[in-house]
N, C-alpha and C positions, 0 to 999 in steps of 0.2 A: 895151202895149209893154214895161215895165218887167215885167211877168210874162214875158211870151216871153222877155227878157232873162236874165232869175232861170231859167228854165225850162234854157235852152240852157250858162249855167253852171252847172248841175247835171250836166249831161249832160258834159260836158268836162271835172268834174271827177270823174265814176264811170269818163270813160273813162282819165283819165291813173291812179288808184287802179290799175283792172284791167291796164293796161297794167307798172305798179311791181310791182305782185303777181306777173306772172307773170316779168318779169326775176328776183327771186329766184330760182326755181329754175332757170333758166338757168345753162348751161356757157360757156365762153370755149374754145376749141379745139375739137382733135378727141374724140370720146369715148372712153372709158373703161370697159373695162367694169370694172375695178377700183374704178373710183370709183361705182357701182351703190350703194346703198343697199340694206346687206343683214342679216340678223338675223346673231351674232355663229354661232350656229348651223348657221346656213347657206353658213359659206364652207369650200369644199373645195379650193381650191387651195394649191398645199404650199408653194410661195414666202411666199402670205401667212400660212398657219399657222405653219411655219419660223421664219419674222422676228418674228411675235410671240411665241411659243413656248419656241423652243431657240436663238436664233444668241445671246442674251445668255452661255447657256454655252458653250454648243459650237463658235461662231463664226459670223462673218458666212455662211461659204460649207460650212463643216463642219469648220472645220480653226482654231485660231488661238485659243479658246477657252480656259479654263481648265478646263474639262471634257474627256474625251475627244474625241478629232476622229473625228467621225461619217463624214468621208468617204475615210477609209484603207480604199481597197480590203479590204486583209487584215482589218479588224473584220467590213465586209459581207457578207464570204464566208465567217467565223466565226462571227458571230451569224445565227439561225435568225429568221423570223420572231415566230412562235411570244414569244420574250424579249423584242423590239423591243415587240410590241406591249403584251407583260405592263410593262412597264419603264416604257413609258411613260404608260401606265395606272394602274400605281398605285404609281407611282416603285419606287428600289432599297433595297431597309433595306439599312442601316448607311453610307450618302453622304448626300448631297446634293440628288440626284436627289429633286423631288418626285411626284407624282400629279397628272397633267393628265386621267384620264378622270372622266368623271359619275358611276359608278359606285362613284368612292375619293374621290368630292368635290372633283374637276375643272370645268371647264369643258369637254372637247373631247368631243365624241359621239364612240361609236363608228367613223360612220362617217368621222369628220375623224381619227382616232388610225391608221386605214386608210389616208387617204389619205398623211398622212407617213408610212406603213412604205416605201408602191408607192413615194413620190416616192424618199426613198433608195433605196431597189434600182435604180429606175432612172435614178438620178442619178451613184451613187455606187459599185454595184458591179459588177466587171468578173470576166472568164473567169480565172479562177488556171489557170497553165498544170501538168498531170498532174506531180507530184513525190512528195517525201516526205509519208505522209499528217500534216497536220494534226494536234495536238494538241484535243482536242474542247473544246468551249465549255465545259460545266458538267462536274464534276470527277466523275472516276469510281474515281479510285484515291484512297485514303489517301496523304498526303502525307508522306516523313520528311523532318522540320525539322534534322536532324544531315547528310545527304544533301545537302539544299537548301542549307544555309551552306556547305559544301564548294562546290558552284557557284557562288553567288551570290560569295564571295570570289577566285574563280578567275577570272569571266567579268563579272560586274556593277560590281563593288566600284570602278574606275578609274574609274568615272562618276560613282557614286552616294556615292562619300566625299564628294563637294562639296554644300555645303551647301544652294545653290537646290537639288541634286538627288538627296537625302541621303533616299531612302524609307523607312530605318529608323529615323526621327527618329520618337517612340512621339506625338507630336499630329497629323504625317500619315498614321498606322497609325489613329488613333484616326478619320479621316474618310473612311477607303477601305474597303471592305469584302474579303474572301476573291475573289469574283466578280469583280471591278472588279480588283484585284490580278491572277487568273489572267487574266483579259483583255490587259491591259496586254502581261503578260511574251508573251503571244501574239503581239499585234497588233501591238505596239510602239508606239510615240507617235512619227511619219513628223514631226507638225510640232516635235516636239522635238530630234528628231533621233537618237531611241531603235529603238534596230535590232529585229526581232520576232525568234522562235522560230526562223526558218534562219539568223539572223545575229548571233547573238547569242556563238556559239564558231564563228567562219570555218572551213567545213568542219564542222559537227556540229551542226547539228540540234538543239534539244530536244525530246527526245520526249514523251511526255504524263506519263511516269512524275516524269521534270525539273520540268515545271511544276507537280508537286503539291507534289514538294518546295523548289520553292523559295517556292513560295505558303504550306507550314507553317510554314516557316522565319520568316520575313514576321512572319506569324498570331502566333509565337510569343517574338515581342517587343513585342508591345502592352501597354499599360496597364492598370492598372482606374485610374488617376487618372491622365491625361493632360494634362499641364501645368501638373500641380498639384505642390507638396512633393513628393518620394520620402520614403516610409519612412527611417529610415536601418540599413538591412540589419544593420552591425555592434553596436546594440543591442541587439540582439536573438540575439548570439549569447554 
């Protein structure tokens, strides 16, 4: 008796074990397929790469960031895939922006740096209606920086004398690149409240010639020692 005893609480307690074991992996609701257990490699959906990714700089939704906002129509229809994918891959020299592909010492495979291009395009960019063409993405004219400050003092300058918004301050030249700069004056900054390249002189357009020069102009007030001592100029005369 005392064995059958011992016997039967064995058995009662492998089953209450097997029964403990398997509630661990047990869910409480409905499922999920997000909460799938997946290799860090293996997730392609652009929400989840997104938020861990880019929303730190760019913003929760693409907008609100201290980065560029990803989701201003006018960048999307601006930038080519082609840059999206390079940029993101193996970040931008002279910002911020670092290297998220495996290839530059990333984390994100090729095919996850693909699926954040498709998710913005088809998130975020829309039909620009037939107008004045575009100013191009990557710079194709020489820029004059004597040109450029004529604009920039005529049409920018009401903005950007204040100091949060002050881009000729030479330690924010010093973290923005030429590219990121001509961007900017393009696209405009919508969650800033920075008007782009049709709105920038109501009535007048900047055309591509404009934005080289006012991106030289920019270029041509940078540092070599960016918040560090100045020289003092008159020594040396």
């Amino acid at each position: 008796m005392r064995g059958c005893a011992f016997t039967g609480g064995l058995v009662l307690l492998s089953l209450a074990l097997f029964v403990t074991c398997m509630g661990c992996h047990g869910r409480i609701g409905e499922p999920n397929d997000q909460d799938e257990l997946m290799r860090p490699e293996e997730v392609i959906s652009f929400d989840r790469l997104y938020q861990q990714n880019c929303s730190a700089c760019h913003g929760e939704n693409g907008s609100g960031g201290p980065a560029l906002d990803l989701s201003n129509p006018t960048y999307q229809a601006l930038v080519d895939d082609a840059s999206l994918k390079r940029w993101i891959t193996s970040g931008m020299p002279g910002t911020q922006m670092p290297a998220f592909g495996e290839s530059a010492g990333g984390f994100l495979t090729e095919q996850q740096i693909d699926a954040l291009v498709a998710g913005m395009r088809a998130r975020w960019m829309f039909k620009k209606s037939a107008g004045v063409a575009m100013p191009s993405y990557l710079a194709t004219i020489v820029g004059n920086a004597g040109h450029g400050e004529a604009i920039f003092q005529a049409s920018c300058v009401s903005c950007h004398r204040q100091d949060k918004q002050k881009i000729t301050n030479t330690s924010y030249l010093a973290l923005v690149s030429d590219q990121s700069l001509r961007t900017i004056v393009i696209a405009g900054r919508p969650d800033l409240g920075q008007p782009d390249w049709e709105h920038v002189r109501p009535g007048q357009p900047l055309a591509d010639q404009d934005v080289s020069d006012i991106v030289a102009y920019l270029h041509s007030l940078r540092s070599d020692t960016p918040g560090q001592p100045y020289p003092d100029e008159s020594a040396k005369r």
